[in-house]
C-alpha positions as CSV (number, residue, x, y, z in Angstrom):
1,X,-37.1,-34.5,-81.1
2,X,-37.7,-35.3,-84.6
3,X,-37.3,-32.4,-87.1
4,X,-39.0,-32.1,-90.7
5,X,-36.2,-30.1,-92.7
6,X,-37.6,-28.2,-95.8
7,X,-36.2,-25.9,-98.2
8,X,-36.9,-22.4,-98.7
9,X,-36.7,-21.4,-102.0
10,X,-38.7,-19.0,-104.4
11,X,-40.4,-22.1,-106.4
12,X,-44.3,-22.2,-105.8
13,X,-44.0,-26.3,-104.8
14,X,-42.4,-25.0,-101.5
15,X,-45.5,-24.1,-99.9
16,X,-46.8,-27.5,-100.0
17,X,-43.6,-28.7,-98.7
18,X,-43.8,-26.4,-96.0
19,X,-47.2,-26.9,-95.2
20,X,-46.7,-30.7,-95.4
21,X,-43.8,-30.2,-92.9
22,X,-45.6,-28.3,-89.9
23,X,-48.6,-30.2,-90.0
24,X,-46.7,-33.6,-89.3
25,X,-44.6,-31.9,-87.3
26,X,-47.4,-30.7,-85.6
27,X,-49.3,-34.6,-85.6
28,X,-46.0,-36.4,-84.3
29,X,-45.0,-33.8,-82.1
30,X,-41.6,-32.8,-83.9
31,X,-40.2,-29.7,-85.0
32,X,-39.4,-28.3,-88.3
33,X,-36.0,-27.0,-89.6
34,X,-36.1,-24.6,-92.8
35,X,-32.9,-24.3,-94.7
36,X,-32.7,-21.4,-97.5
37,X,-29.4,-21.5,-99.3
38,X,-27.5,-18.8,-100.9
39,X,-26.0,-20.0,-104.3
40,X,-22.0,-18.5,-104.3
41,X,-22.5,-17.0,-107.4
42,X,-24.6,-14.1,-106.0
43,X,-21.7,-12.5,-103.8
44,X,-19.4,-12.5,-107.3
45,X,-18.8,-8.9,-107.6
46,X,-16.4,-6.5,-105.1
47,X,-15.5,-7.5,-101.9
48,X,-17.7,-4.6,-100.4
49,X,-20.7,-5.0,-102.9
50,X,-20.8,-8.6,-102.5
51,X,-21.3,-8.1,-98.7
52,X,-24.4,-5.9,-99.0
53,X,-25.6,-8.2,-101.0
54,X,-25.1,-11.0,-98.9
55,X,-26.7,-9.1,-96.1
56,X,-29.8,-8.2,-98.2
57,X,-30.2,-11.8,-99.8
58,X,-29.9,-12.9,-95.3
59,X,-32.7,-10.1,-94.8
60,X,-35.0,-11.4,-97.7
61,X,-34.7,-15.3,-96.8
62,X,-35.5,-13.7,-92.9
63,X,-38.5,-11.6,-94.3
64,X,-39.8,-14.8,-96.2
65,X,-39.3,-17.5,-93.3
66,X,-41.1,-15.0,-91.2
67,X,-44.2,-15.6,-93.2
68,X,-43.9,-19.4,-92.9
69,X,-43.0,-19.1,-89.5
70,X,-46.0,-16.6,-88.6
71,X,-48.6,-19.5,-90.1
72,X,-46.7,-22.6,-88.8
73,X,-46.7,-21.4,-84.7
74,X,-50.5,-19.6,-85.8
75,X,-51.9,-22.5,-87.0
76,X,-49.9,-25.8,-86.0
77,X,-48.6,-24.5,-82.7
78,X,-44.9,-25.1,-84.1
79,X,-42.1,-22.9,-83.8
80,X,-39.9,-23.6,-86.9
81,X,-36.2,-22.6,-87.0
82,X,-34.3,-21.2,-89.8
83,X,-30.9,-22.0,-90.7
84,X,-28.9,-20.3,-93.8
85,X,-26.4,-21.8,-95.6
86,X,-23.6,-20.4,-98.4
87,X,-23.0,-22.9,-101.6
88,X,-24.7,-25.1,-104.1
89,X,-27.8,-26.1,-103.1
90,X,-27.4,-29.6,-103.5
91,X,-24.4,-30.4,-101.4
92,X,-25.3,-27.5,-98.8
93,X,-29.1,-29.7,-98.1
94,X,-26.9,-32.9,-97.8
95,X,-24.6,-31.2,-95.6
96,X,-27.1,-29.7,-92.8
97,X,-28.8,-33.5,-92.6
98,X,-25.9,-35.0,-92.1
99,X,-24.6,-32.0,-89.1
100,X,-27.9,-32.0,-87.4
101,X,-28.9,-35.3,-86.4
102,X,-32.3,-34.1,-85.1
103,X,-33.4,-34.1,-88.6
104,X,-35.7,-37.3,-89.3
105,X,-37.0,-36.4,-93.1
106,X,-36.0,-34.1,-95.3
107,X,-39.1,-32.6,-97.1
108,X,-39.5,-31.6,-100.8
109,X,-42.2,-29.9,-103.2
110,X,-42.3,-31.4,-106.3
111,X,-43.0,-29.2,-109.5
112,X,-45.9,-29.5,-111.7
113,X,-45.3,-28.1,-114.8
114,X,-43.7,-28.9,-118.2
115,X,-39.8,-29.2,-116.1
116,X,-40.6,-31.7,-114.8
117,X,-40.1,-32.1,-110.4
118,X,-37.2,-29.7,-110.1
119,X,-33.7,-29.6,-110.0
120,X,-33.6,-30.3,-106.4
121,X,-36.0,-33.2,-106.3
122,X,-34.1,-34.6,-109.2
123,X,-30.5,-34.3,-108.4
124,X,-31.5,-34.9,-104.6
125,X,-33.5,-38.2,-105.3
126,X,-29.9,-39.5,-106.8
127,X,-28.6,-39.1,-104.1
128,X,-31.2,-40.6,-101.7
129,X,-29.4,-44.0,-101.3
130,X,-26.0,-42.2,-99.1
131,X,-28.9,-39.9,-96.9
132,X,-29.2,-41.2,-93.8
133,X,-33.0,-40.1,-93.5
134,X,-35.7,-40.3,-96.2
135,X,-37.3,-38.2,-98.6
136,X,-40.7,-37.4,-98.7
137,X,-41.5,-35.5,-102.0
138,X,-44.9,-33.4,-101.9
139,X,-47.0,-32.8,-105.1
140,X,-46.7,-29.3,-105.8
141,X,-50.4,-28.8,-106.8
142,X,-52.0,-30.9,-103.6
143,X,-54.9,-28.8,-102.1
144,X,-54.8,-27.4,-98.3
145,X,-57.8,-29.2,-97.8
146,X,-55.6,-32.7,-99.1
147,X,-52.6,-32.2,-97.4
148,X,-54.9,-32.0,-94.4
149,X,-56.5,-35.5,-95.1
150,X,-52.7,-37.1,-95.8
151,X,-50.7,-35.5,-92.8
């Protein structure tokens, strides 16, 4: 099975992505992977502090996929599956494509505003020639009703 990986971040461009993700996940029969990364510089503090809030950064990313989730096996009849990864974002994304071969596409939301695409679509789209799976890179202001007509 062909998965659609996406990334899970706080950015408002993510929802496209997601939704962009299940629905030709759900149109090709694949499946959809959802990868939220925890940057290393949250956990800087105590040994003992920095593993609560480890655990409570693991319990919001759990709390937010859930809401994705709920909508993509609601609406699209897909079950996604989240996987959490420790790092920089960046090499962490390039990482999980390259150990789980299931993924076909790695899926991105574009920004909209005055920064331009975002950090990840920028620094990712360097790096797209040594991927061993495309990009696809969804406008962050597409409508529902859009995405719909693309997918």
């Amino acid at each position: 099975m062909r998965k659609f990986l996406v990334v899970l971040d706080d950015s408002r461009e993510c929802l496209n992505a997601m939704r962009f993700a299940a629905m030709r996940a759900a149109k090709t029969g694949g499946g959809v992977a959802i990868l939220s990364v925890i940057p290393p510089d949250e956990f800087t503090h105590w040994i003992g502090v920095g593993d609560v809030m480890r655990e409570e950064a693991r319990e919001r990313i759990e709390a937010h996929f859930e809401v994705f989730a709920k909508w993509m096996r609601d609406r699209q009849n897909v079950d996604p599956e989240l996987v959490i990864r420790e790092g920089e974002p960046v090499p962490e994304i390039i990482a999980q494509v390259r150990d789980d071969e299931e993924i076909g596409v790695l899926v991105l939301g574009a920004g909209t505003g005055k920064g331009g695409p975002g950090p990840l679509v920028t620094q990712l789209t360097k790096n797209s020639g040594s991927l061993p799976i495309p990009i696809t890179i969804v406008p962050g202001d597409l409508s529902k009703e859009r995405l719909e007509a693309i997918t």
